[in-house]
PDB file with SEQRES, HELIX, SHEET and CRYST1 records, atoms N, CA, C and O in Angstrom:
SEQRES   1 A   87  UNK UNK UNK UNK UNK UNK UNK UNK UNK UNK UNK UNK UNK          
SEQRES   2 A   87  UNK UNK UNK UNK UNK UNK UNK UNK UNK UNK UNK UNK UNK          
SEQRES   3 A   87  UNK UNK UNK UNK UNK UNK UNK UNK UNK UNK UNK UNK UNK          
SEQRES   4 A   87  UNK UNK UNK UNK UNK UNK UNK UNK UNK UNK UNK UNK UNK          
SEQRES   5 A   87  UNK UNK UNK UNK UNK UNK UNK UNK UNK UNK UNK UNK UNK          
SEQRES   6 A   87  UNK UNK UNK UNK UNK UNK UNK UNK UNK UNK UNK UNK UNK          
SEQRES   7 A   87  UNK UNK UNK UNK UNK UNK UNK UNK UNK                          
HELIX    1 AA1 UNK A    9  UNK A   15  1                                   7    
HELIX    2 AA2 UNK A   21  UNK A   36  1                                  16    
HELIX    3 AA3 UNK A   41  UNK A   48  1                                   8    
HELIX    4 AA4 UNK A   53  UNK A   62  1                                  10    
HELIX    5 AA5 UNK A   71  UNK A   85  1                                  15    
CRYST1    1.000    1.000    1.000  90.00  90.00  90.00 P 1           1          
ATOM      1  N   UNK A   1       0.839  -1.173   0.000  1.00  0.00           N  
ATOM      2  CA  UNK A   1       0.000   0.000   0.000  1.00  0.00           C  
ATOM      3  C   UNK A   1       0.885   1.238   0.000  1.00  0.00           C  
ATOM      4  O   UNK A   1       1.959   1.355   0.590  1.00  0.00           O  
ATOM      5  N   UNK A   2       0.360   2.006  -0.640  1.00  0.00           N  
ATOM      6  CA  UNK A   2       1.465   3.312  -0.837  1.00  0.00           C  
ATOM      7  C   UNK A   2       0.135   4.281  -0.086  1.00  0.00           C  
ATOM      8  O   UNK A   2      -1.092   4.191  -0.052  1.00  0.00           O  
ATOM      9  N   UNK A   3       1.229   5.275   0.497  1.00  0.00           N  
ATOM     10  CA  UNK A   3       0.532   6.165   1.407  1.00  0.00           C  
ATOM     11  C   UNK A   3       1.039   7.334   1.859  1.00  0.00           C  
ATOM     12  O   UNK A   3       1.884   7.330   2.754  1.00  0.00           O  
ATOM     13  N   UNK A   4       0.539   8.596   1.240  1.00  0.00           N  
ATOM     14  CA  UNK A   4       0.978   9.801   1.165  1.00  0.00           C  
ATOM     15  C   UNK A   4       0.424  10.599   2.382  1.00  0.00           C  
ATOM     16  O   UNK A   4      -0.508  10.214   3.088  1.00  0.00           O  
ATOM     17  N   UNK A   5       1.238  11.961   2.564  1.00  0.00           N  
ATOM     18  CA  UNK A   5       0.880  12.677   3.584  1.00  0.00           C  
ATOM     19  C   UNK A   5       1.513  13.719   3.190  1.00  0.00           C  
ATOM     20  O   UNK A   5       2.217  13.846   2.188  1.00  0.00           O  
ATOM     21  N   UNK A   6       1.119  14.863   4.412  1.00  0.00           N  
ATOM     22  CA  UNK A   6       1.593  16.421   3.947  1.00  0.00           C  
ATOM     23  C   UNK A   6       2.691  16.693   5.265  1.00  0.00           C  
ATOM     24  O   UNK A   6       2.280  16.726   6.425  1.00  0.00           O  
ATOM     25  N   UNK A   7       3.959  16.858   4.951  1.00  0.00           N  
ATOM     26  CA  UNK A   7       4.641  17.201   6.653  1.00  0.00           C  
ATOM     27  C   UNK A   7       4.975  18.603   6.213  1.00  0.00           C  
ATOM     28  O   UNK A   7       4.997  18.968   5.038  1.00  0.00           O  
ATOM     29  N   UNK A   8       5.234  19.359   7.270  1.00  0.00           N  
ATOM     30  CA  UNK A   8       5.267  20.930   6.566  1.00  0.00           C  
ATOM     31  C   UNK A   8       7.272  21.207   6.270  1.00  0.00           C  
ATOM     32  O   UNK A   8       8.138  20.474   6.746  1.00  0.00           O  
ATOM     33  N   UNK A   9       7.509  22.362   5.440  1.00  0.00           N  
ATOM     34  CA  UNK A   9       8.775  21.653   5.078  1.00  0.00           C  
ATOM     35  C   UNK A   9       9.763  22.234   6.194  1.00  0.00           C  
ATOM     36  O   UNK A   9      10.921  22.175   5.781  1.00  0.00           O  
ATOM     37  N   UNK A  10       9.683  22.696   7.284  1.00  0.00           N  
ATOM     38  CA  UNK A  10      11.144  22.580   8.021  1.00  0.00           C  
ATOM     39  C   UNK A  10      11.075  20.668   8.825  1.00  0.00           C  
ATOM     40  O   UNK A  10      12.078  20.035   9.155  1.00  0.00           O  
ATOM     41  N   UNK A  11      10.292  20.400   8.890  1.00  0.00           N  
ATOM     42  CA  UNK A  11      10.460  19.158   9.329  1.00  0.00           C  
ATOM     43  C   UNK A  11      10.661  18.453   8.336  1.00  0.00           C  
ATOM     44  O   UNK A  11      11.667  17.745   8.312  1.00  0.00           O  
ATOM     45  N   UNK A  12       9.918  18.462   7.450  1.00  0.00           N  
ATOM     46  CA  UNK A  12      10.702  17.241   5.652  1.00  0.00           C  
ATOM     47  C   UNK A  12      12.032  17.629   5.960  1.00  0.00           C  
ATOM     48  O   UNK A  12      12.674  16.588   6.102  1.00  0.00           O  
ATOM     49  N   UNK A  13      12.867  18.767   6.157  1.00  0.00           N  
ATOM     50  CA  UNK A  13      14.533  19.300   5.807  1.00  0.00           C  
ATOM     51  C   UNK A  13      14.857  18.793   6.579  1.00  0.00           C  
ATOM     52  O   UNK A  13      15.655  17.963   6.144  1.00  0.00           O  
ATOM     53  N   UNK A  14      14.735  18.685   7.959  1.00  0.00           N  
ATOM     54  CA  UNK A  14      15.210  17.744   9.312  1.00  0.00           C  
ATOM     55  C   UNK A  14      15.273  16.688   9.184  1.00  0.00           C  
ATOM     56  O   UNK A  14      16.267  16.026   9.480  1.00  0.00           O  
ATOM     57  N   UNK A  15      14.179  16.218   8.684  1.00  0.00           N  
ATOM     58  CA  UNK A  15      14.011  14.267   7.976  1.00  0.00           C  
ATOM     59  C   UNK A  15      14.906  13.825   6.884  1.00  0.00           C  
ATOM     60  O   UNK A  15      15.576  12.806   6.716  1.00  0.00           O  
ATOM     61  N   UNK A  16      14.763  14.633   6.364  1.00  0.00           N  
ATOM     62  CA  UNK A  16      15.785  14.547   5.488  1.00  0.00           C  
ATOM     63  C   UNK A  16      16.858  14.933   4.700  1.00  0.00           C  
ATOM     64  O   UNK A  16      17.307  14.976   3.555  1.00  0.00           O  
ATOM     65  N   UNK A  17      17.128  15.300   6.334  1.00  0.00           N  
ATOM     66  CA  UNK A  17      18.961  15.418   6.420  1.00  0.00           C  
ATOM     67  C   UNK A  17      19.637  14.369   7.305  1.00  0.00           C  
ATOM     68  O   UNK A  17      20.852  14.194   7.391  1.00  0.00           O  
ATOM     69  N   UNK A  18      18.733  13.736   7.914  1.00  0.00           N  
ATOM     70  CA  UNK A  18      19.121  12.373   8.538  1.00  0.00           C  
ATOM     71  C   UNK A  18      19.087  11.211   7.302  1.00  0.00           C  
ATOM     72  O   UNK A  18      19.562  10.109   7.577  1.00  0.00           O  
ATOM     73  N   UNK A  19      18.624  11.402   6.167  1.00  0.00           N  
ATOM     74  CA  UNK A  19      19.015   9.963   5.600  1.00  0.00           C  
ATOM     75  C   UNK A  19      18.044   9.870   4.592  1.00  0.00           C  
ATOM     76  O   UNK A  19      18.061  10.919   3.947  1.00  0.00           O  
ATOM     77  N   UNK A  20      17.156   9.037   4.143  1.00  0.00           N  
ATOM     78  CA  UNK A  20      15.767   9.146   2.960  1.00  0.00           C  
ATOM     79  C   UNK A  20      14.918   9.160   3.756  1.00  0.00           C  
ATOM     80  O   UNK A  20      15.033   8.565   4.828  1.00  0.00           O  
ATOM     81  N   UNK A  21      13.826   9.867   3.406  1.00  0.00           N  
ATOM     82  CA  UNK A  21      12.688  10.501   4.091  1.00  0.00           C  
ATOM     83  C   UNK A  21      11.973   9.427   4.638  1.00  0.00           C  
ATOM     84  O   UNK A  21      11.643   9.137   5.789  1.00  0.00           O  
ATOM     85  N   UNK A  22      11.815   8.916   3.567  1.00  0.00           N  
ATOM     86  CA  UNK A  22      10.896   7.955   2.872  1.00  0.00           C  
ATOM     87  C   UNK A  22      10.548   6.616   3.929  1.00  0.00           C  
ATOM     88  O   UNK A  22       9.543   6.087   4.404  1.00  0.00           O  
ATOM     89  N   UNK A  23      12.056   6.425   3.978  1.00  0.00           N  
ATOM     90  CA  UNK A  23      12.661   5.214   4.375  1.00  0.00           C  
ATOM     91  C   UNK A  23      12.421   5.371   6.450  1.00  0.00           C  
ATOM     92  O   UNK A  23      11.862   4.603   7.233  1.00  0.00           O  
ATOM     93  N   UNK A  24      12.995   6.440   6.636  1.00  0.00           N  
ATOM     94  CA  UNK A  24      12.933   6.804   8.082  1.00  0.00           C  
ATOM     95  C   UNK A  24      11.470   7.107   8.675  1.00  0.00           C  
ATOM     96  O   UNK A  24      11.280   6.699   9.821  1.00  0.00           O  
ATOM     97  N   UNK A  25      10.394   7.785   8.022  1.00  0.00           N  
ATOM     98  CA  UNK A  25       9.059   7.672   8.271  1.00  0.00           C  
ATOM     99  C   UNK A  25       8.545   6.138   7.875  1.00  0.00           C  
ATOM    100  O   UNK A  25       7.627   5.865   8.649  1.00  0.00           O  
ATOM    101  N   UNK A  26       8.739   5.284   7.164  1.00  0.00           N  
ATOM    102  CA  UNK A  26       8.323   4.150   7.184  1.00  0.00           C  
ATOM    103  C   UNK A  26       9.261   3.163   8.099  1.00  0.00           C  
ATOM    104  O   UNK A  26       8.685   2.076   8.073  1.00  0.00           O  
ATOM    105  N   UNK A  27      10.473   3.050   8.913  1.00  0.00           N  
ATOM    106  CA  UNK A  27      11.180   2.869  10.433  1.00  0.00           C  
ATOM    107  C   UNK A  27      10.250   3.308  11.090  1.00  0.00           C  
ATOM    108  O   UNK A  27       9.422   2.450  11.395  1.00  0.00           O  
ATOM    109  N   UNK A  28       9.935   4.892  11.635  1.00  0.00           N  
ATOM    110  CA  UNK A  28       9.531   5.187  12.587  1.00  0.00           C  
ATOM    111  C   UNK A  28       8.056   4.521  12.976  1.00  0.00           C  
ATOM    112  O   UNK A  28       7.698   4.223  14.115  1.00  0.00           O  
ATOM    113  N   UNK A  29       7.331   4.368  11.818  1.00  0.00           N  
ATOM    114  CA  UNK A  29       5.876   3.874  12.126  1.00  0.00           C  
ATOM    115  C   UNK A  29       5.894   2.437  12.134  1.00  0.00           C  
ATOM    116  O   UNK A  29       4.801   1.982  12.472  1.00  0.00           O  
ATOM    117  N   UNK A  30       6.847   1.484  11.851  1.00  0.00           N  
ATOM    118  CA  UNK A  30       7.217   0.019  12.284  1.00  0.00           C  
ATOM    119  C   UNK A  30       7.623   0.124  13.560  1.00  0.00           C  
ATOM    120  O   UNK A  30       6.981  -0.542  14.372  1.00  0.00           O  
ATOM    121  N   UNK A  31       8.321   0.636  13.874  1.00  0.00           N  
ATOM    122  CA  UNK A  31       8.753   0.842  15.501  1.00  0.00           C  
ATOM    123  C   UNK A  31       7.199   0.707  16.302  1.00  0.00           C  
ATOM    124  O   UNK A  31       6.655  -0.189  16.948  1.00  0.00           O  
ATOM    125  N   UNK A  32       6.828   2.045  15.899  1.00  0.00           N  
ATOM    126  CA  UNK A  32       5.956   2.601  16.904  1.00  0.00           C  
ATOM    127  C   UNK A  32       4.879   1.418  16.839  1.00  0.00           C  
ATOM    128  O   UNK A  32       4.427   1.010  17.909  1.00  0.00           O  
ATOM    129  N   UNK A  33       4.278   0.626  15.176  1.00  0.00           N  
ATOM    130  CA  UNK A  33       3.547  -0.396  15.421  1.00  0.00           C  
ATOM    131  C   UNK A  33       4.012  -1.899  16.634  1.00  0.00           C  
ATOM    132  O   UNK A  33       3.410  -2.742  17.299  1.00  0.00           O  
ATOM    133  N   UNK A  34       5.164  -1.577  16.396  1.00  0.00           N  
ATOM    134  CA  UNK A  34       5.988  -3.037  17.241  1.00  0.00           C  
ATOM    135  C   UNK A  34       5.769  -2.718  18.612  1.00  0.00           C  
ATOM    136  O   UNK A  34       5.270  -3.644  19.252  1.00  0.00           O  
ATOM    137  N   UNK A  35       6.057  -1.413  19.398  1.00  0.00           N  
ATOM    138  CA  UNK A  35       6.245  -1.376  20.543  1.00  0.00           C  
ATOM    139  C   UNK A  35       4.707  -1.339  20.976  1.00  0.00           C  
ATOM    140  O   UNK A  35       4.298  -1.938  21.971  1.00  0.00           O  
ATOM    141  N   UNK A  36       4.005  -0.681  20.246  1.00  0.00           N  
ATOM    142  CA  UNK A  36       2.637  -0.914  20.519  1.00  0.00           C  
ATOM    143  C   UNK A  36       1.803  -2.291  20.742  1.00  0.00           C  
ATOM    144  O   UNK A  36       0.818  -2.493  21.452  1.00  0.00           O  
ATOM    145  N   UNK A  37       2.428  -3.047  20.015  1.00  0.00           N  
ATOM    146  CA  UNK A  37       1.908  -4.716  20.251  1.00  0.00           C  
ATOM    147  C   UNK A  37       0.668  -4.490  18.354  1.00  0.00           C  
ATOM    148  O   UNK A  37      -0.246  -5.184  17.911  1.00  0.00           O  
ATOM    149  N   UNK A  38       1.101  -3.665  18.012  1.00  0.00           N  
ATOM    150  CA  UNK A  38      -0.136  -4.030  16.497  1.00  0.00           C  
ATOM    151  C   UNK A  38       0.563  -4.431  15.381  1.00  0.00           C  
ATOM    152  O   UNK A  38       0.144  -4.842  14.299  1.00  0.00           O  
ATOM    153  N   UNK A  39       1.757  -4.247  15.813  1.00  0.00           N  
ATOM    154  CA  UNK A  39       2.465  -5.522  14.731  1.00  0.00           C  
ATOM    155  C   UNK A  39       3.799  -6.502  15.138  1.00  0.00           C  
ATOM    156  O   UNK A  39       4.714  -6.019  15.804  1.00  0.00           O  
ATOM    157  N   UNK A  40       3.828  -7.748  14.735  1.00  0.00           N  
ATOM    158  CA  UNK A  40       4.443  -8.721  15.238  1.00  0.00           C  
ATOM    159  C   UNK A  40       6.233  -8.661  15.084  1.00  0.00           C  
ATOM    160  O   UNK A  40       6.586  -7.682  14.427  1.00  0.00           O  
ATOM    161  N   UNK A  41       7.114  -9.335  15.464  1.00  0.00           N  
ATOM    162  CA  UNK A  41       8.408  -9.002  14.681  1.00  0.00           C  
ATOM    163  C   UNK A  41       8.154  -9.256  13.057  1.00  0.00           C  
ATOM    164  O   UNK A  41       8.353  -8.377  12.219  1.00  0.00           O  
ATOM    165  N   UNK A  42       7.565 -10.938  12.663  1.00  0.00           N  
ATOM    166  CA  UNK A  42       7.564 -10.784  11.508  1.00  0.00           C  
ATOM    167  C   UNK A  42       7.048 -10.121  10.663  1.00  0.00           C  
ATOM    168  O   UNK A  42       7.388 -10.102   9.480  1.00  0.00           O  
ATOM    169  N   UNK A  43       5.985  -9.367  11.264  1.00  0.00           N  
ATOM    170  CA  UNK A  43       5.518  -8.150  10.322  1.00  0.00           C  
ATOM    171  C   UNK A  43       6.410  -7.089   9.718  1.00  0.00           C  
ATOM    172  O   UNK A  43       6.773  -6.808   8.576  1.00  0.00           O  
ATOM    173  N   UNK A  44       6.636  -6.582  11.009  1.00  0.00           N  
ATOM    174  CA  UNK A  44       8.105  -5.627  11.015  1.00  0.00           C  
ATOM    175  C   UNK A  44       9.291  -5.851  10.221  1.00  0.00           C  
ATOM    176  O   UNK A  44       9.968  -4.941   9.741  1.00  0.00           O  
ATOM    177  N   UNK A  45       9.539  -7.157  10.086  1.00  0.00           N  
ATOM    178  CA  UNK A  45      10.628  -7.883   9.099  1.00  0.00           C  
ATOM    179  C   UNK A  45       9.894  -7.475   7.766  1.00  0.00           C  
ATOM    180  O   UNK A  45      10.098  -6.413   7.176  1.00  0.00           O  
ATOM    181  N   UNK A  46       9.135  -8.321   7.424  1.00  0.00           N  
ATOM    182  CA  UNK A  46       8.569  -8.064   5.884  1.00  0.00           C  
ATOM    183  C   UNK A  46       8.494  -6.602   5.304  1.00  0.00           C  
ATOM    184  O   UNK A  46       8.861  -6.032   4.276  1.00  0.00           O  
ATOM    185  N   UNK A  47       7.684  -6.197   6.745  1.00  0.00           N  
ATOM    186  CA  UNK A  47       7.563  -4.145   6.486  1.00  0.00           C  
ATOM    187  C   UNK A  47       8.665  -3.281   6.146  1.00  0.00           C  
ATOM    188  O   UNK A  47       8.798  -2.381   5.317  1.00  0.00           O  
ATOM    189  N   UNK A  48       9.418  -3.797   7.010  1.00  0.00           N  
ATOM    190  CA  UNK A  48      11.432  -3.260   6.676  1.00  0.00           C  
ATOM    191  C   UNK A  48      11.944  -3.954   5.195  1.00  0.00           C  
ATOM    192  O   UNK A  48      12.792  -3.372   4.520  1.00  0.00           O  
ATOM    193  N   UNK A  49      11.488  -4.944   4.861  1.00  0.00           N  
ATOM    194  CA  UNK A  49      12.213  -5.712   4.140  1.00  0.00           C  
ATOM    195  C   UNK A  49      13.554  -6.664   4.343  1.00  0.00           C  
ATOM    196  O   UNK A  49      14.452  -7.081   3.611  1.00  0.00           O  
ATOM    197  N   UNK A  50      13.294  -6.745   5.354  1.00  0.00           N  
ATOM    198  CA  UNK A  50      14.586  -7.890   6.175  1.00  0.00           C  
ATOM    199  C   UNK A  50      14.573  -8.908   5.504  1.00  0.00           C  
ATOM    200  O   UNK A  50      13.477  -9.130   4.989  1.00  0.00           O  
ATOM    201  N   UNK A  51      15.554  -9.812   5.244  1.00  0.00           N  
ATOM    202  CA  UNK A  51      15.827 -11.246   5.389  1.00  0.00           C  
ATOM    203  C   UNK A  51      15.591 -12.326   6.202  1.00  0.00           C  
ATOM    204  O   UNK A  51      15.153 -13.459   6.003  1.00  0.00           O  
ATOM    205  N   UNK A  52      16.070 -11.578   7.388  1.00  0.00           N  
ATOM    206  CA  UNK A  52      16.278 -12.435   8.502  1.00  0.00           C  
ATOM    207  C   UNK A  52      15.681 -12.020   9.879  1.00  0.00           C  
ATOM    208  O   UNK A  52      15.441 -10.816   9.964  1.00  0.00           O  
ATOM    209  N   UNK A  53      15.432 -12.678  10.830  1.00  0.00           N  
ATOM    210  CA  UNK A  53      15.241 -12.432  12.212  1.00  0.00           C  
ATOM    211  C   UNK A  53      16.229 -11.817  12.652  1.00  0.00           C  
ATOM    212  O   UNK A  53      16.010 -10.759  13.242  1.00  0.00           O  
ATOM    213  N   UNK A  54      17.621 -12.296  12.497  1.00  0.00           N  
ATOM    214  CA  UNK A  54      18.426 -11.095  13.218  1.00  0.00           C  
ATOM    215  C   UNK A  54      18.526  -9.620  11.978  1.00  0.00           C  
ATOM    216  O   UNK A  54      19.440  -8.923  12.419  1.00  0.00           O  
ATOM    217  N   UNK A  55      18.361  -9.425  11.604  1.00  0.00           N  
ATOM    218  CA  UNK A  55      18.133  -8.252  11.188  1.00  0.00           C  
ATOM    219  C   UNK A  55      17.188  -6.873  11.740  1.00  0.00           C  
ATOM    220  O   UNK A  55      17.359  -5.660  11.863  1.00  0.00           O  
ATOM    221  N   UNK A  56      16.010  -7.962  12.003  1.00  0.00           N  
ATOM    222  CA  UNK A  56      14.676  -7.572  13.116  1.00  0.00           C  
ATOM    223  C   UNK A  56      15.733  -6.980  14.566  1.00  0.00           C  
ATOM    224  O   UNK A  56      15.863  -5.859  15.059  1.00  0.00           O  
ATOM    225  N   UNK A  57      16.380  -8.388  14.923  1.00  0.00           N  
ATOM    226  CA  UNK A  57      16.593  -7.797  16.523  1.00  0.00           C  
ATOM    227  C   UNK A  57      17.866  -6.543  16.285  1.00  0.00           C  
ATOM    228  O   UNK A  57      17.843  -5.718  17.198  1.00  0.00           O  
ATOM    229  N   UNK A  58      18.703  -6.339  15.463  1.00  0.00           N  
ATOM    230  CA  UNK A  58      19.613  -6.062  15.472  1.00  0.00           C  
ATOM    231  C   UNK A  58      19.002  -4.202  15.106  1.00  0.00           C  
ATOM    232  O   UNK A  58      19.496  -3.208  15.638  1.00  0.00           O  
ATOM    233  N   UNK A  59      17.964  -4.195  14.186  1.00  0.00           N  
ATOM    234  CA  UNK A  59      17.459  -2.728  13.814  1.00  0.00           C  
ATOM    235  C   UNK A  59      16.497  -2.732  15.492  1.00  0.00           C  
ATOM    236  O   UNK A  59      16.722  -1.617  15.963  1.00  0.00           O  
ATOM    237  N   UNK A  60      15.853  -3.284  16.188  1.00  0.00           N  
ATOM    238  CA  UNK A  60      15.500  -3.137  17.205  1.00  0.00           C  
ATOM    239  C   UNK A  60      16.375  -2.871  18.235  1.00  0.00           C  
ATOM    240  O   UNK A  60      15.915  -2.085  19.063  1.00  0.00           O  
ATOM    241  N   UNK A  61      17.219  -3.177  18.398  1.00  0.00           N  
ATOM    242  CA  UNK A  61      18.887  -3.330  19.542  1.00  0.00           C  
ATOM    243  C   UNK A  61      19.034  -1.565  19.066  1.00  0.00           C  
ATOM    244  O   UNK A  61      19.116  -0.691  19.930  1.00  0.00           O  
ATOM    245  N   UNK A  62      19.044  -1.341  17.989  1.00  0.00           N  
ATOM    246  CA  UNK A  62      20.151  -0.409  17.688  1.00  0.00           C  
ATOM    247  C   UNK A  62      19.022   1.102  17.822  1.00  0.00           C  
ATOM    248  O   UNK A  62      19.289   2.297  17.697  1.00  0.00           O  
ATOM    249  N   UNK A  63      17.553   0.302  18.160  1.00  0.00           N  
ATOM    250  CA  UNK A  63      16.598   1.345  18.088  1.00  0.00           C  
ATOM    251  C   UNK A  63      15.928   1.475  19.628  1.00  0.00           C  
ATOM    252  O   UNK A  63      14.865   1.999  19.958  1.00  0.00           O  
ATOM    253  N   UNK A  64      16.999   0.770  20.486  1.00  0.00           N  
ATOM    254  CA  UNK A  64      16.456   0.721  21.850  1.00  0.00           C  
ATOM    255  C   UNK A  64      15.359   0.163  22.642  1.00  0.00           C  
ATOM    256  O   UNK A  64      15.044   0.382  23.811  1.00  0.00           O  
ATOM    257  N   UNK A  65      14.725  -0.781  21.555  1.00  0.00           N  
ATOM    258  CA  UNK A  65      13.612  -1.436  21.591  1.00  0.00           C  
ATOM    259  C   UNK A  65      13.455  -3.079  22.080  1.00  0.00           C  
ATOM    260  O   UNK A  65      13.423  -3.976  21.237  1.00  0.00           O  
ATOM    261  N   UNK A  66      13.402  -3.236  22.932  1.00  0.00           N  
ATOM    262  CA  UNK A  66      13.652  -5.275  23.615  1.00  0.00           C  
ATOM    263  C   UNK A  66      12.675  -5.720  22.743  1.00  0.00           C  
ATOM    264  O   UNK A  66      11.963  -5.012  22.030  1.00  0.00           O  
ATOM    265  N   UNK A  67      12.674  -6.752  22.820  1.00  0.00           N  
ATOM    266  CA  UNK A  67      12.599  -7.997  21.430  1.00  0.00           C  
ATOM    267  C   UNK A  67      11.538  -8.434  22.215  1.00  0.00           C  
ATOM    268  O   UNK A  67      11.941  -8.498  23.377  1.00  0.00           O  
ATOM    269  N   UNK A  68      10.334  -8.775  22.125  1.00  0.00           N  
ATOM    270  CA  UNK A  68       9.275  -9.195  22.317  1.00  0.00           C  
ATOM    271  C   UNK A  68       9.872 -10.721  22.438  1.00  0.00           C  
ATOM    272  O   UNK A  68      10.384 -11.182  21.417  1.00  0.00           O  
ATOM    273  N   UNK A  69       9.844 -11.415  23.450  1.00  0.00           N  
ATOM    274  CA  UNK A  69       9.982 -12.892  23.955  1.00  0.00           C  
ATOM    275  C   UNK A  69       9.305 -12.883  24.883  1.00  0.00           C  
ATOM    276  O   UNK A  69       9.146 -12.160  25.867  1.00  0.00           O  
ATOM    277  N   UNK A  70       8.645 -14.319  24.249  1.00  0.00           N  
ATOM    278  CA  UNK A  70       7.689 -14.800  25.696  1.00  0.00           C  
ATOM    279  C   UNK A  70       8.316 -16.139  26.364  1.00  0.00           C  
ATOM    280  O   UNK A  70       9.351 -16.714  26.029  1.00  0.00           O  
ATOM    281  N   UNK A  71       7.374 -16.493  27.442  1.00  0.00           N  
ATOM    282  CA  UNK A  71       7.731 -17.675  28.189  1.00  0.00           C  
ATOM    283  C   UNK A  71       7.508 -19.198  26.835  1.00  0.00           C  
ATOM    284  O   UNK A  71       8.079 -20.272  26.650  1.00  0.00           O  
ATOM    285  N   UNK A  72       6.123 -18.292  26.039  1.00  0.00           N  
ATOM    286  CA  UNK A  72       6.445 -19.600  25.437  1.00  0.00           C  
ATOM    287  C   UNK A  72       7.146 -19.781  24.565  1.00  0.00           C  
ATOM    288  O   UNK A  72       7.401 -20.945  24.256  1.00  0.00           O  
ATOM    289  N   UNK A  73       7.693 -18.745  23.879  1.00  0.00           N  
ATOM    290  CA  UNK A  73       8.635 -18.548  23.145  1.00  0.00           C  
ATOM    291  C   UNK A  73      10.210 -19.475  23.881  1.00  0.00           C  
ATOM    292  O   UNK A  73      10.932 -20.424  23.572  1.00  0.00           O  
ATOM    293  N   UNK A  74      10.135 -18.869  24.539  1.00  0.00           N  
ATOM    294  CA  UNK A  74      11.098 -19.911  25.568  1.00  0.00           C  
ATOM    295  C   UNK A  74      11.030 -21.357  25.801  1.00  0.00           C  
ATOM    296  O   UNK A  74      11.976 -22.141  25.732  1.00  0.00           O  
ATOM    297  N   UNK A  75       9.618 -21.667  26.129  1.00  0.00           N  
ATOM    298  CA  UNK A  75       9.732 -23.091  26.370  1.00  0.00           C  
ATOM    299  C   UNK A  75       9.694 -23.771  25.297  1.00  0.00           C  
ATOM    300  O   UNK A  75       9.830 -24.994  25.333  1.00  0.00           O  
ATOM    301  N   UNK A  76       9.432 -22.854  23.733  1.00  0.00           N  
ATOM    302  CA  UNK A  76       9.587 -23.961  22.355  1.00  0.00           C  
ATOM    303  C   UNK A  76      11.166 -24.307  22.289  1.00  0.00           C  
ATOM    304  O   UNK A  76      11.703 -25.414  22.301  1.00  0.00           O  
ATOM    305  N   UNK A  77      11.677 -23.162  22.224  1.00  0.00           N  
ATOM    306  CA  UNK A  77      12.937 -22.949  21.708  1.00  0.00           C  
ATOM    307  C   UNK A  77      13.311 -24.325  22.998  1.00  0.00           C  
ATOM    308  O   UNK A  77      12.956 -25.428  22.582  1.00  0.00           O  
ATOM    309  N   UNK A  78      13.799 -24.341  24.079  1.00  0.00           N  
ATOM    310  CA  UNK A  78      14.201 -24.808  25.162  1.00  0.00           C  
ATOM    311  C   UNK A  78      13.924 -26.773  24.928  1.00  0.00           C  
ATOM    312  O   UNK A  78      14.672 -27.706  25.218  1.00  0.00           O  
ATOM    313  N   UNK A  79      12.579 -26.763  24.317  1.00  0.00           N  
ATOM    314  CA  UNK A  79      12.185 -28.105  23.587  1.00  0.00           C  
ATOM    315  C   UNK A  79      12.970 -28.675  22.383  1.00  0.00           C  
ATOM    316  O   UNK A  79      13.282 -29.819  22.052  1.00  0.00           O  
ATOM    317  N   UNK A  80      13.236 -27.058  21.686  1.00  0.00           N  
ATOM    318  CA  UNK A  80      13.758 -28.042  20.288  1.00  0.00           C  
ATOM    319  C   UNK A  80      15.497 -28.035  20.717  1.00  0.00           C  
ATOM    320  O   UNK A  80      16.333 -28.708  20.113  1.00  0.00           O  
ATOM    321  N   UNK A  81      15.688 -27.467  21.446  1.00  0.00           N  
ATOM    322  CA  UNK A  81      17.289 -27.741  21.942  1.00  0.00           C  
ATOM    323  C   UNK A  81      17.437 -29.246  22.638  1.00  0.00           C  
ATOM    324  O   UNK A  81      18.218 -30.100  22.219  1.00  0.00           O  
ATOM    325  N   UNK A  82      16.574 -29.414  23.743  1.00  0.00           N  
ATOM    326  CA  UNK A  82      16.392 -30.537  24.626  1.00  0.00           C  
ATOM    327  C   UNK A  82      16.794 -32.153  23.100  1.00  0.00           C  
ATOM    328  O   UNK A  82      17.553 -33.120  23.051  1.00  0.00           O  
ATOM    329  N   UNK A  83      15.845 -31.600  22.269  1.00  0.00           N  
ATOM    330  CA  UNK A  83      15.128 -32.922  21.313  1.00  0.00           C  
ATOM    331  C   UNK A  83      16.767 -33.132  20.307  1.00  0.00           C  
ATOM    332  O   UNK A  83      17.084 -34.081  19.590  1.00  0.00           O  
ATOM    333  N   UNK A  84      17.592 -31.785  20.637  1.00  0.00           N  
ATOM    334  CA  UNK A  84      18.840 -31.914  19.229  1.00  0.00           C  
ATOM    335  C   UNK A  84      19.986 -32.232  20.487  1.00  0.00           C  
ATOM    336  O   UNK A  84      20.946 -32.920  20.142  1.00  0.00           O  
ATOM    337  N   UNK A  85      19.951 -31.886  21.565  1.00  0.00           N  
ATOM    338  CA  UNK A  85      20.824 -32.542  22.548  1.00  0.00           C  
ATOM    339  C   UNK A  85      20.754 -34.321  22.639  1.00  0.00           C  
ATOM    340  O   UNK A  85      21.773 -35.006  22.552  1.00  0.00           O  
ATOM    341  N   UNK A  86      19.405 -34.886  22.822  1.00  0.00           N  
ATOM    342  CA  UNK A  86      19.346 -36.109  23.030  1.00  0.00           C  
ATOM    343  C   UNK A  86      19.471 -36.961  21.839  1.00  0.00           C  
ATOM    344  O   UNK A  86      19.034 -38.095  22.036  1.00  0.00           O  
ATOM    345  N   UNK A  87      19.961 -36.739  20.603  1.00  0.00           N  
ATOM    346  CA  UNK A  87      19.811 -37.298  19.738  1.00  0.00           C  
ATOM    347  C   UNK A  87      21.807 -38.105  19.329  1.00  0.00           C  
ATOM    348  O   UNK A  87      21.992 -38.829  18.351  1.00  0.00           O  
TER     349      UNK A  87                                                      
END                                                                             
């Protein structure tokens, strides 16, 4: 979805003198969806255009943002280690 807006221009010049406009207003509103809980990491991945999961944590790390882990997130991961240890 493409999606336009009006910012007035001393703030466009501020935006973009940090880097592409474009690019940093579509960061900032992935952030703000992530920390909010309305979008998932993998959303955020696809939305950024990541590759990878660490890409996710690593633009999150570097954006001051903790990585959404849960307990059960934990107890999968903790299972499929258990199942590659005993083998």
């Amino acid at each position: 979805m493409e999606v336009r807006m009006n910012i007035p221009d001393d703030s466009a010049v501020q935006l973009q003198a940090n880097g592409d406009m474009a690019r940093r207003l579509l960061e900032m509103a992935a952030l703000e969806g992530y920390k909010s809980g309305e979008l998932t990491a993998h959303q955020l991945r696809e939305m950024l255009g990541f590759d990878t999961r660490m890409e996710v944590d690593g633009f999150l790390k570097a954006h001051g943002v903790a990585l959404e882990y849960t307990l059960e997130d934990f107890v999968r991961e903790r299972a499929a280690l258990d199942a590659l240890l005993d083998k």
